[in-house]
KEKE-3310 file (N, C-alpha, C; in steps of 0.2 Angstrom, whole numbers, plus 5000, padded with zeros to 4 digits):
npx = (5013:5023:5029:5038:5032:5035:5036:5042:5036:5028:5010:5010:5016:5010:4999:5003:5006:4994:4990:4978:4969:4952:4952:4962:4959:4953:4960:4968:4954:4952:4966:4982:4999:5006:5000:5002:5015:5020:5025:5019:5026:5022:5010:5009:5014:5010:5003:4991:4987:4993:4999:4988:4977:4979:4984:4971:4964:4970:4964:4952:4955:4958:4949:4939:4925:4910:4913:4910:4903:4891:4881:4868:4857:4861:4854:4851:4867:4869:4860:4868:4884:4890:4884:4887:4902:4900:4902:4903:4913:4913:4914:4916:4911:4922:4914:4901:4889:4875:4867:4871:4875:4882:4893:4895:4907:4911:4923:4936:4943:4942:4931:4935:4942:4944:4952:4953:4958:4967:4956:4944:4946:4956:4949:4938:4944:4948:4935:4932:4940:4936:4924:4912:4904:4906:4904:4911:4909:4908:4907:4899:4910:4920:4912:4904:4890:4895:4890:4872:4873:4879:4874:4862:4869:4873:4858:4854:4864:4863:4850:4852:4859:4850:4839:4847:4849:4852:4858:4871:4872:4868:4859:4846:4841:4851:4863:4879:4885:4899:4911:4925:4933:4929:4919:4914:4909:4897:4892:4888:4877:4867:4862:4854:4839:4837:4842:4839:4840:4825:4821:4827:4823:4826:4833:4833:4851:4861:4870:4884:4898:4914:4926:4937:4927:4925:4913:4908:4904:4903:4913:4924:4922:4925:4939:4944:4940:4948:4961:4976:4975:4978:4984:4992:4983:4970:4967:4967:4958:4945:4944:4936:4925:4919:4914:4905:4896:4896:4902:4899:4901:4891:4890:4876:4873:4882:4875:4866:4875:4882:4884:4881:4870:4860:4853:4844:4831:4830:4844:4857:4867:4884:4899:4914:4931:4947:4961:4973:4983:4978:4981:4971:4959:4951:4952:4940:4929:4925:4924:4913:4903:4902:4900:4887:4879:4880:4877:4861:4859:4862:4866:4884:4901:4919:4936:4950:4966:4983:4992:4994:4988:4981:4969:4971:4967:4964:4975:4985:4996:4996:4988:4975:4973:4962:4951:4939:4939:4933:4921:4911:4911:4900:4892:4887:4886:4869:4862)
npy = (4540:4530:4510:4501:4484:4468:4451:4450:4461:4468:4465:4476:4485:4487:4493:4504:4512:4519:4519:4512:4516:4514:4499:4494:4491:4479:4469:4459:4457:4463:4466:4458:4456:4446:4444:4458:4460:4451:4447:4447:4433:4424:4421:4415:4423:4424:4413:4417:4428:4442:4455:4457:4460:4470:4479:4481:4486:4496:4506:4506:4514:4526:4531:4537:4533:4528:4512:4505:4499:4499:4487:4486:4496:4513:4517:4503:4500:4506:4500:4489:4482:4472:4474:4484:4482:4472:4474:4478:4479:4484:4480:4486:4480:4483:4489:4494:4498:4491:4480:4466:4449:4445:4444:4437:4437:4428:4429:4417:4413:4406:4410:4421:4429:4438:4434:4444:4449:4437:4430:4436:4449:4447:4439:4445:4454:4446:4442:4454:4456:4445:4453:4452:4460:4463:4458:4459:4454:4458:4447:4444:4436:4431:4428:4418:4407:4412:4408:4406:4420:4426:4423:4427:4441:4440:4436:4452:4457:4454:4458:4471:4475:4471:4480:4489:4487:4496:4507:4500:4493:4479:4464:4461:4446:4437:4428:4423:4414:4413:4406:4405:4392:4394:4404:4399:4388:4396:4401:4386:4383:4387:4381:4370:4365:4368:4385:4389:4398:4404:4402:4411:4421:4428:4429:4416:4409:4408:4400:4390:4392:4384:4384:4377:4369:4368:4356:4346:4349:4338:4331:4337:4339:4326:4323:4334:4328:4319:4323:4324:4330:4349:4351:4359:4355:4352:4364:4373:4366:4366:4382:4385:4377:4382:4395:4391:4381:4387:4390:4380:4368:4353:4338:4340:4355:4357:4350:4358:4362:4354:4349:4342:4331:4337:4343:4352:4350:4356:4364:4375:4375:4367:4373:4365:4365:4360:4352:4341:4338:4347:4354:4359:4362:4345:4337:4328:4334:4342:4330:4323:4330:4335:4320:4317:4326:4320:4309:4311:4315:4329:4345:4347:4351:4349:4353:4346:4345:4340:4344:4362:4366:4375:4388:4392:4401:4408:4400:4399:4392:4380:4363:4367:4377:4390:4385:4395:4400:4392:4388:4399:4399:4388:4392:4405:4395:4393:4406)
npz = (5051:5055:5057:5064:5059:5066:5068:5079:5088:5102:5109:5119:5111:5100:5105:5110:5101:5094:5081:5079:5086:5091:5092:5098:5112:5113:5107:5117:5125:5144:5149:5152:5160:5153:5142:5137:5136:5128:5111:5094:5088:5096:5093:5084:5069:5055:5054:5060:5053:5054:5050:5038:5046:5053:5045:5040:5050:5053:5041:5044:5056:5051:5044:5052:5053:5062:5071:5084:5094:5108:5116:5125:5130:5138:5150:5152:5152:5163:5173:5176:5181:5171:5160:5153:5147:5137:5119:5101:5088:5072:5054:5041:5024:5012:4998:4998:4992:4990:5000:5012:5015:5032:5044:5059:5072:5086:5096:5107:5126:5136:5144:5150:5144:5130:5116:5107:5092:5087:5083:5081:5075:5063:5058:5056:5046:5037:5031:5028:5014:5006:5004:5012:5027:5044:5060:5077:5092:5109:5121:5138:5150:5163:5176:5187:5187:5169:5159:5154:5151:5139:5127:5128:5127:5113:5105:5106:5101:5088:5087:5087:5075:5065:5066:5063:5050:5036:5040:5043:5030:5027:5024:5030:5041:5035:5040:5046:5058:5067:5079:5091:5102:5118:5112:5101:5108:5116:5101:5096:5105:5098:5093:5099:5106:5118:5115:5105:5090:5091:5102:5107:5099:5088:5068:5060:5059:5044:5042:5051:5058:5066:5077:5083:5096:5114:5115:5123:5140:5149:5147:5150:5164:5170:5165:5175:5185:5187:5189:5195:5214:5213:5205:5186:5178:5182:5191:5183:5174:5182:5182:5172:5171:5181:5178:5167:5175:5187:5201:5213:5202:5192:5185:5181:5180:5172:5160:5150:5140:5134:5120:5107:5111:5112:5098:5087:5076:5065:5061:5054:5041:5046:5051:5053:5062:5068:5078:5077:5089:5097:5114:5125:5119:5117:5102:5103:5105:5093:5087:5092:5089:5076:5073:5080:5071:5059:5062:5063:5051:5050:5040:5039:5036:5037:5042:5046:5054:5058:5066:5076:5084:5096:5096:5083:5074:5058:5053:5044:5034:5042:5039:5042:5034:5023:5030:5036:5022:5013:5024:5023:5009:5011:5014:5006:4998:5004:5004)
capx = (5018:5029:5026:5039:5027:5035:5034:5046:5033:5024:5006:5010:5017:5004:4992:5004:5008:4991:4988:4972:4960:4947:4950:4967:4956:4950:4967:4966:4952:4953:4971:4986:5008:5011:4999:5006:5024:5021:5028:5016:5026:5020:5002:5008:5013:5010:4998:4985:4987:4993:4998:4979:4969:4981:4981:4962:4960:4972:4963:4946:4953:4959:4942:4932:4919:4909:4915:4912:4896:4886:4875:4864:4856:4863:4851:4853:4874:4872:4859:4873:4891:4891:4881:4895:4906:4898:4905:4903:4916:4909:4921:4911:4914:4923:4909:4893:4884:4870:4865:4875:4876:4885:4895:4895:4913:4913:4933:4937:4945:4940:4926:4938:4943:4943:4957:4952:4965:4967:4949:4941:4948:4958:4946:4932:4947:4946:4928:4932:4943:4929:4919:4908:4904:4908:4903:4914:4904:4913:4901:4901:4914:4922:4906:4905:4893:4892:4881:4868:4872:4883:4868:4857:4872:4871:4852:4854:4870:4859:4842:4855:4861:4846:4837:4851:4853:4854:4864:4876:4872:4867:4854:4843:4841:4853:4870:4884:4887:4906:4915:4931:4935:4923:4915:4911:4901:4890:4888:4885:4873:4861:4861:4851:4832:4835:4846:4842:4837:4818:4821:4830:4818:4831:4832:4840:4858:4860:4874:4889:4907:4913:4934:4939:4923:4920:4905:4907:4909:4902:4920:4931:4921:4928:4943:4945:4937:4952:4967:4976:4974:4982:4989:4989:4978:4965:4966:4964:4949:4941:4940:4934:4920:4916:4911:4902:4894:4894:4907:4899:4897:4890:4887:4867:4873:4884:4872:4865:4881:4883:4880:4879:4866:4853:4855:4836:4831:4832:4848:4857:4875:4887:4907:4920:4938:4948:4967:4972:4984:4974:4982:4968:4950:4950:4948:4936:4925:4924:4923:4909:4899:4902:4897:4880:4878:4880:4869:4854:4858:4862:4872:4889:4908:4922:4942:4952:4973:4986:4994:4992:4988:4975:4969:4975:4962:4966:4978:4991:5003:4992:4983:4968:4972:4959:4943:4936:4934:4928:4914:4910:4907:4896:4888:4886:4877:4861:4859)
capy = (4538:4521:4505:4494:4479:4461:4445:4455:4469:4464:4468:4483:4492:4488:4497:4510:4517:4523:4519:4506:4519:4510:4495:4493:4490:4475:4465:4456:4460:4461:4465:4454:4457:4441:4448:4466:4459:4443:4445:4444:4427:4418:4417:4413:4429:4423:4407:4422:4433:4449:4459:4460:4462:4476:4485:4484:4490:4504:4508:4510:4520:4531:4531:4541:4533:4525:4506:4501:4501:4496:4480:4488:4505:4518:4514:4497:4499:4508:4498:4482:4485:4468:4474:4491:4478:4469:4478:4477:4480:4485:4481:4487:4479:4487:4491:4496:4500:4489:4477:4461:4446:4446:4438:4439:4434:4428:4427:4414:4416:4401:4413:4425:4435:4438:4435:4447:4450:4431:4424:4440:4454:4444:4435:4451:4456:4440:4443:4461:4454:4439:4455:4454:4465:4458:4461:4455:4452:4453:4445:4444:4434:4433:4429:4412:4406:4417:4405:4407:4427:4426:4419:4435:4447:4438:4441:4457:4461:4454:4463:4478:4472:4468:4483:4496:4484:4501:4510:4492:4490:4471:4461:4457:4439:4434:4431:4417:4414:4411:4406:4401:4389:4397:4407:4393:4385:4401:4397:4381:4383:4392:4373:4367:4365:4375:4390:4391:4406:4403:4404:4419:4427:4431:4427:4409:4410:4404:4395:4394:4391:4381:4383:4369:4369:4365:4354:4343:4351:4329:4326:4341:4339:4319:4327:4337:4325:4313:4326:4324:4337:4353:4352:4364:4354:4352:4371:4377:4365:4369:4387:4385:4374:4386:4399:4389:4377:4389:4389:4371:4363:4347:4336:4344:4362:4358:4347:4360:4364:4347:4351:4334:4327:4343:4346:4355:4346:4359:4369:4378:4370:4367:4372:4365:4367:4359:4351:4333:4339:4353:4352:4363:4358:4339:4337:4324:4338:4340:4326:4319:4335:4331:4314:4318:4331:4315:4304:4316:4319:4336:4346:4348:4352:4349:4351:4344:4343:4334:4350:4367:4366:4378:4395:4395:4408:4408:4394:4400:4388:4372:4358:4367:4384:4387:4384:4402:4402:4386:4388:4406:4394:4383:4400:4408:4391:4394:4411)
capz = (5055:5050:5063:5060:5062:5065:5073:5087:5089:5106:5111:5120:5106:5096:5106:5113:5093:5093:5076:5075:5088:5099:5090:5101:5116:5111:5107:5122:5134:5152:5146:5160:5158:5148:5134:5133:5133:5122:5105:5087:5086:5100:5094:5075:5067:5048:5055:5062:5047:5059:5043:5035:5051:5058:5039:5039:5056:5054:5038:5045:5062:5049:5041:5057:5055:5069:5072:5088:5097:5115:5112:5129:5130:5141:5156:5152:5154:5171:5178:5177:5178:5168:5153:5150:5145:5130:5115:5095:5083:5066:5052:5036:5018:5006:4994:5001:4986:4991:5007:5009:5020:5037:5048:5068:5077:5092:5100:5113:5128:5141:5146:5155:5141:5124:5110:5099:5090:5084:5083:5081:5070:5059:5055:5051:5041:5031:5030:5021:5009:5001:5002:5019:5032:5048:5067:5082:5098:5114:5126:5145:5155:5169:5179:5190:5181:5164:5155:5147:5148:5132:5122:5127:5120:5106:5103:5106:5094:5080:5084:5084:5068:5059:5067:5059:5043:5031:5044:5041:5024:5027:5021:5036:5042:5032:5042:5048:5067:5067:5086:5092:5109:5121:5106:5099:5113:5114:5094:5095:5110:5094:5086:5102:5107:5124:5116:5098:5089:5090:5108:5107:5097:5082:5065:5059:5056:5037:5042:5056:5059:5073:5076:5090:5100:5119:5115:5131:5146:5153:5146:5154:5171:5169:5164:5180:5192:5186:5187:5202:5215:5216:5197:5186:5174:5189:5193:5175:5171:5186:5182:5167:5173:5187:5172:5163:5176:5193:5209:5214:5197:5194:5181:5180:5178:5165:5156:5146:5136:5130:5112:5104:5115:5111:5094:5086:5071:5059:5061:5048:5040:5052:5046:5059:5062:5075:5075:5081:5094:5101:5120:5128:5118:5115:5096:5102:5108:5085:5081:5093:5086:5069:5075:5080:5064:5054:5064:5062:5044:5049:5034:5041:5034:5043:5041:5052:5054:5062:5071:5075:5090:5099:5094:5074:5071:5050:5054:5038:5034:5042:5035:5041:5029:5020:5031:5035:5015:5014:5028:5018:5001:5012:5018:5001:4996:5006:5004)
cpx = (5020:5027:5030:5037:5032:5035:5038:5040:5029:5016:5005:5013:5015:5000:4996:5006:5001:4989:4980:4967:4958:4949:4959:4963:4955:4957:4967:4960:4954:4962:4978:4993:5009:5007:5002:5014:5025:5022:5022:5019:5025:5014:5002:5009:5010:5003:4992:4984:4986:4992:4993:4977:4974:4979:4975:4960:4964:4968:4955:4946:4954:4953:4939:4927:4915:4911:4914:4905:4894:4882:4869:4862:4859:4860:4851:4861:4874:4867:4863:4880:4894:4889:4885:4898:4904:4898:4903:4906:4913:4915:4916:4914:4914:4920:4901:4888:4879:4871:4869:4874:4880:4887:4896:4901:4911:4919:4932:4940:4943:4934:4930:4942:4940:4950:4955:4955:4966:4962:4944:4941:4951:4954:4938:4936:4949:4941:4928:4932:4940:4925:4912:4912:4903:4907:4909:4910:4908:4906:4903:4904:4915:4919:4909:4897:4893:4887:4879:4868:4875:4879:4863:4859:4873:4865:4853:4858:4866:4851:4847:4857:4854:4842:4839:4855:4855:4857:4872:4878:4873:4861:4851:4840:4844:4862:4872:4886:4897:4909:4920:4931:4929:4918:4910:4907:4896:4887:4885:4879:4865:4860:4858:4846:4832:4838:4846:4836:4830:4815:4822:4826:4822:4831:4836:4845:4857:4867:4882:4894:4911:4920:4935:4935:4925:4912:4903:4908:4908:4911:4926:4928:4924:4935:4949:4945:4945:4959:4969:4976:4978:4984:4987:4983:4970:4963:4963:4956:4944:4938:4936:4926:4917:4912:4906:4895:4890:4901:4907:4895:4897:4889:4879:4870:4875:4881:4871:4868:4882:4879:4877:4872:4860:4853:4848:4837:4832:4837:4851:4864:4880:4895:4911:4928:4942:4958:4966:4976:4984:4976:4975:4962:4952:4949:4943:4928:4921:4921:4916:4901:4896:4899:4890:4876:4875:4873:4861:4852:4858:4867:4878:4897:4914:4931:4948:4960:4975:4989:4994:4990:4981:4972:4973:4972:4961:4969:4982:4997:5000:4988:4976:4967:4965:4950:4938:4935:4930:4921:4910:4905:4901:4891:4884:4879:4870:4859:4852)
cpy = (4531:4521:4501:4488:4474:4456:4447:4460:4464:4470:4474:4489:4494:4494:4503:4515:4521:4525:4513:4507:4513:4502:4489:4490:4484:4468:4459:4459:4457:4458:4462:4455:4454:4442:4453:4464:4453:4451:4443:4435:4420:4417:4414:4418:4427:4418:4413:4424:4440:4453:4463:4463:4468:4483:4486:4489:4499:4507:4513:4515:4525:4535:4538:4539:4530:4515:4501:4505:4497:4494:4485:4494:4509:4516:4509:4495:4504:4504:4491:4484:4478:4470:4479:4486:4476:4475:4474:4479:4479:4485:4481:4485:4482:4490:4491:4501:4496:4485:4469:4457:4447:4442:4441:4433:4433:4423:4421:4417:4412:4407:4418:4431:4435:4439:4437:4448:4444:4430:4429:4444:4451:4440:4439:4453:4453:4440:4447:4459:4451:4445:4457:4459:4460:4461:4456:4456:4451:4454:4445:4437:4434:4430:4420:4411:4413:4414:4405:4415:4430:4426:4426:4440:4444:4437:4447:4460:4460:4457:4468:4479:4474:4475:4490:4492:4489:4506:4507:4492:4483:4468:4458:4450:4434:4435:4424:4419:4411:4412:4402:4399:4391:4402:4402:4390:4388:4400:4392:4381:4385:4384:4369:4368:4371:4382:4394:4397:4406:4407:4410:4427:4430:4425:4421:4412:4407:4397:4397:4388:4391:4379:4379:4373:4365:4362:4349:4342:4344:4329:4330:4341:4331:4322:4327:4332:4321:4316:4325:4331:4342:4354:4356:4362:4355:4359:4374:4372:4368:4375:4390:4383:4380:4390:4398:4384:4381:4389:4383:4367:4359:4344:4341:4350:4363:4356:4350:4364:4360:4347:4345:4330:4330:4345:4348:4351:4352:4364:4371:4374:4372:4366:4370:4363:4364:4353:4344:4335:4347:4352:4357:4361:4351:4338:4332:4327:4339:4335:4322:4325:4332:4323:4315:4323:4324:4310:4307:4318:4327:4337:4349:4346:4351:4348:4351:4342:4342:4340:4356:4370:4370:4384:4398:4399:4407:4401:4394:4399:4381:4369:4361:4377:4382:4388:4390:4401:4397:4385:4397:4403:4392:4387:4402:4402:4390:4400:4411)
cpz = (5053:5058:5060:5063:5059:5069:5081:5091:5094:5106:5112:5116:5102:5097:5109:5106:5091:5084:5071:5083:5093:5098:5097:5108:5117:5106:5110:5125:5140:5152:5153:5156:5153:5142:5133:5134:5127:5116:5100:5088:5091:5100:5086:5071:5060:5050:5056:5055:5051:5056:5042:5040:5052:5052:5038:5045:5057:5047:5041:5050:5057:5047:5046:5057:5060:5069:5076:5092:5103:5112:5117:5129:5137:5148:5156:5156:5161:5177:5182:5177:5172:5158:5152:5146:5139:5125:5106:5091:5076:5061:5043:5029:5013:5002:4997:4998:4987:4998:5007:5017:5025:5041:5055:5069:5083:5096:5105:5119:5137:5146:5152:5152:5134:5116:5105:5093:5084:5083:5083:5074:5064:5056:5050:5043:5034:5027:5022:5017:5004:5002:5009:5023:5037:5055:5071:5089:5105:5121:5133:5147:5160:5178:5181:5192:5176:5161:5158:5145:5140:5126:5122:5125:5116:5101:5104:5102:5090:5080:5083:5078:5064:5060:5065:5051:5039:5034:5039:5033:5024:5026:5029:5037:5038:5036:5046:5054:5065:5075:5089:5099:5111:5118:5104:5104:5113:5107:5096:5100:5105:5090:5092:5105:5112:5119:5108:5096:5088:5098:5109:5106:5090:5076:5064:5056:5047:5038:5049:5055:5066:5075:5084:5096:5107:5117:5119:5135:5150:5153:5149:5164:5172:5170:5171:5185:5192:5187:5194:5207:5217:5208:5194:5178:5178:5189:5185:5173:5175:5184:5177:5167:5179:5182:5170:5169:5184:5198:5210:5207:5198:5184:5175:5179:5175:5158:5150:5140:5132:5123:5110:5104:5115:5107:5092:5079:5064:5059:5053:5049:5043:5046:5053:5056:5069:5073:5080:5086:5097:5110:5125:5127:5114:5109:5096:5101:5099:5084:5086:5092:5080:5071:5076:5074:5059:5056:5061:5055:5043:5044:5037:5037:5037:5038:5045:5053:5059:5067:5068:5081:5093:5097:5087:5070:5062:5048:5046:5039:5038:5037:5036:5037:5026:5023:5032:5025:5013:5018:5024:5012:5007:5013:5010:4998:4997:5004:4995)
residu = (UNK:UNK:UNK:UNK:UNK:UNK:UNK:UNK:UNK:UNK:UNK:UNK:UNK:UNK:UNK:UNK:UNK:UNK:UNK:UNK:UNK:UNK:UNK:UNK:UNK:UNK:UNK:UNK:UNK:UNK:UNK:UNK:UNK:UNK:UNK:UNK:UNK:UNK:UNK:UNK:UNK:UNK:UNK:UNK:UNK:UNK:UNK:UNK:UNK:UNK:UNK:UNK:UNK:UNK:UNK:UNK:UNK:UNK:UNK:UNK:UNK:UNK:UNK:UNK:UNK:UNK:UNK:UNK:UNK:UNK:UNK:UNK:UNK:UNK:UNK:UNK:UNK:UNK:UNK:UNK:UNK:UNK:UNK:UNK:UNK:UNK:UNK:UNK:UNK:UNK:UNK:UNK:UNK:UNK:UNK:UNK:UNK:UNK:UNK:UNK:UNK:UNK:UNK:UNK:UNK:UNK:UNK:UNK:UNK:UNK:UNK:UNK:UNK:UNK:UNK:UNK:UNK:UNK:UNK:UNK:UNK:UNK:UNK:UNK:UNK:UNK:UNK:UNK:UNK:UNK:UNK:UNK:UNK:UNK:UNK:UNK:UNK:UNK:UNK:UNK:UNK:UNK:UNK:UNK:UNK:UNK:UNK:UNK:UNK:UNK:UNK:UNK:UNK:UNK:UNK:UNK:UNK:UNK:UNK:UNK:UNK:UNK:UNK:UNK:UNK:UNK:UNK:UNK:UNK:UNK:UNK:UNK:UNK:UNK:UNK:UNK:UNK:UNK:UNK:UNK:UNK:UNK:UNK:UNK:UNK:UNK:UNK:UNK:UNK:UNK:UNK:UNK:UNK:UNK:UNK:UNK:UNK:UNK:UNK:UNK:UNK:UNK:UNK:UNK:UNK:UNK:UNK:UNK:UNK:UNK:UNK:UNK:UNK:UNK:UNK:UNK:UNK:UNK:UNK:UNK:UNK:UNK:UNK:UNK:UNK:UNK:UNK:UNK:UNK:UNK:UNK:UNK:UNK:UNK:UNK:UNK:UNK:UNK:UNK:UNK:UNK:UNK:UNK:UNK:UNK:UNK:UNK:UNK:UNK:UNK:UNK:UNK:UNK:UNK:UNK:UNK:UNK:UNK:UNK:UNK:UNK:UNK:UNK:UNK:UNK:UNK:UNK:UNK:UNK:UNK:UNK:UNK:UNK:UNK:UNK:UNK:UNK:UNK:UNK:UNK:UNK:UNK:UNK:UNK:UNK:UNK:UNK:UNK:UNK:UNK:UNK:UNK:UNK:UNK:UNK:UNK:UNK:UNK:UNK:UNK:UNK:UNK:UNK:UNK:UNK:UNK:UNK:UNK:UNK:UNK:UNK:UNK:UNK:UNK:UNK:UNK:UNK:UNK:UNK:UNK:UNK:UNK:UNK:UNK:UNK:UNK:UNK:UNK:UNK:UNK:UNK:UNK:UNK:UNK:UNK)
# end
C-alpha cells in the first residue's frame, strides 16, 4: 500500500493507514483533537526526522515479530488500572548476530502524555541506524502526584530487559538512559542519592542523555507562584506542578526533583541538550544541571543552541543536530 507521506499528512492519517501496527497507538498517548488533526509540520517534519522513524516502524510492523510488551505481569496489570498502562516498545537492531548495548527512551509529555512519536520513536530509529537496539518506556502519568511512580516502571523495564537480554540480544548491564522534558526528570532523578539505581535495585546506566530537562521544579513553583492569577501561564504551571508535587504542592514536596541540589557522587556521563529560547523548560533548568556536574567534577557533555524552541527531538537543521550521536560517542566511550 503507497502512503503519501508529507509534512501535510496529519496524525490521524497516520494512524488510520494502518500501516506501522501497534506502534500507531503510541504517537501521542492519551490521544486529544489538536494531535490527531495537527499536521507532521507543526512538530518539525524534517527537524524530528518523521521519514526514518516512520520507515523503520513500518518496517518492523511488517516484520511480525513481537515489539511491544507489558513492563507488569498480568496479575499485576489487573490488580491497578495504573500499571495496564506502562508499555515498552522494542525496536530491535539491525543485526543481531550477537548481544549489544542498549538504550531506554523515555518521551515527554509534562507528565500527562507521551510524545512518542517525536522524543520516543524517532529517536529508537536513530538508535537503529548507529546500530543499537533500543527500547521506549511509556511510564505512568496523568496521576496527581505521579512521582516517584515513573522511576519504579523504569526499574522494572530494565529488570525486564536485562532478564530477557538473549531474547533482546543485548549485553546486560550495559545500557544509556535517554529522556526528554518530563522524560528527562524521571532520567535524571537516576543521577540522585534518593532515586538512583542502587536504590532501585538495577544495574548502573553507563551513560545518559538529558534533552531540555525539568531539573528545578524550586524554580517553576517561583515561576507559578509569581504568574498572575487566572493566566494561562499560572494554569499550565500549575498542572504540571500538581503531577509532580501533588494537588497541594509545596516547596517540600517538590524538593525531591530538584536535581542539581541531590546529585550521587558517582554517577555515569551526563549528555545534555537543551536550546536558549526554549518557551516552556527554562534553558536555565540545563545549564544550572550542567552547573552543578561541573562543580562536582562530574563528567558531563552538553550542546546547547540559540533556537529551536522546545521538543526538537533530533533537532535536524538546528544548531543542536547532531547531539543524539554525539551523546552515543560519549556512550560507546565507557563501555
Amino acid at each position: 500500500m503507497m502512503f503519501p507521506l508529507s509534512a501535510d499528512t496529519t496524525i490521524g492519517e497516520l494512524v488510520q493507514s494502518g500501516l506501522y501496527g501497534e506502534f500507531a497507538n503510541y504517537f501521542f498517548t492519551w490521544m486529544t483533537p489538536d494531535h490527531w488533526h495537527n499536521r507532521l509540520s507543526a512538530y518539525g517534519f524534517e527537524t524530528v526526522g518523521f521519514e526514518t522513524a516512520l520507515r523503520r516502524m513500518r518496517e518492523l510492523a511488517d516484520s511480525g515479530q513481537p515489539l511491544h510488551f507489558p513492563v507488569y505481569s498480568a496479575e499485576e496489570r489487573l490488580s491497578s488500572w495504573d500499571l495496564a498502562t506502562v508499555q515498552m516498545e522494542f525496536f530491535p537492531a539491525p543485526q543481531t548476530d550477537h548481544r549489544l548495548p542498549y538504550v531506554l527512551i523515555l518521551p515527554g509529555g509534562g507528565f500527562n502524555r507521551h510524545w512518542g512519536l517525536i522524543e520516543g520513536q524517532a529517536i529508537a530509529a536513530r538508535a537503529n541506524a548507529l546500530g543499537f537496539p533500543a527500547f521506549v518506556l511509556y511510564y505512568r502519568v496523568k496521576q496527581e502526584p505521579v512521582m516517584p511512580l515513573p522511576l519504579k516502571d523504569v526499574s522494572r523495564a530494565i529488570s525486564l530487559i536485562e532478564q530477557n537480554a538473549s531474547r533482546f540480544h543485548v549485553s546486560p548491564g550495559q545500557y544509556m538512559v535517554c529522556g526528554f522534558s518530563a522524560g528527562a526528570s524521571v532520567a535524571g532523578c537516576l543521577l540522585t542519592e534518593r532515586f538512583s539505581w542502587k536504590t532501585l535495585g538495577i544495574p548502573r546506566p553507563s551513560a545518559m542523555a538529558l534533552a531540555y530537562i525539568p531539573a528545578r521544579f524550586d524554580e517553576f513553583f517561583h515561576a507559578w507562584a509569581s504568574a498572575p492569577e487566572g493566566s494561562p501561564q499560572r494554569e499550565g504551571s500549575a498542572a504540571v506542578l500538581r503531577r509532580v508535587g501533588g494537588p497541594s504542592f509545596t516547596l517540600e514536596s517538590l524538593s525531591p526533583y530538584n536535581i542539581p541540589a541531590q546529585l550521587a557522587p558517582d554517577i555515569p556521563p551526563v549528555y545534555l541538550t537543551a536550546n536558549l529560547d526554549d518557551p516552556v523548560v527554562p534553558v536555565a533548568n540545563t545549564f544550572a544541571l550542567m552547573d552543578a556536574l561541573k562543580e562536582r567534577r562530574l563528567p558531563c557533555r552538553a550542546r546547547i543552541g540559540k533556537t529551536g524552541g522546545h521538543s526538537y527531538g533530533l533537532g535536524i537543521g538546528l544548531e543542536a543536530e547532531g547531539w543524539f550521536d554525539e551523546a552515543l560517542d560519549l556512550w560507546r566511550n565507557t563501555l
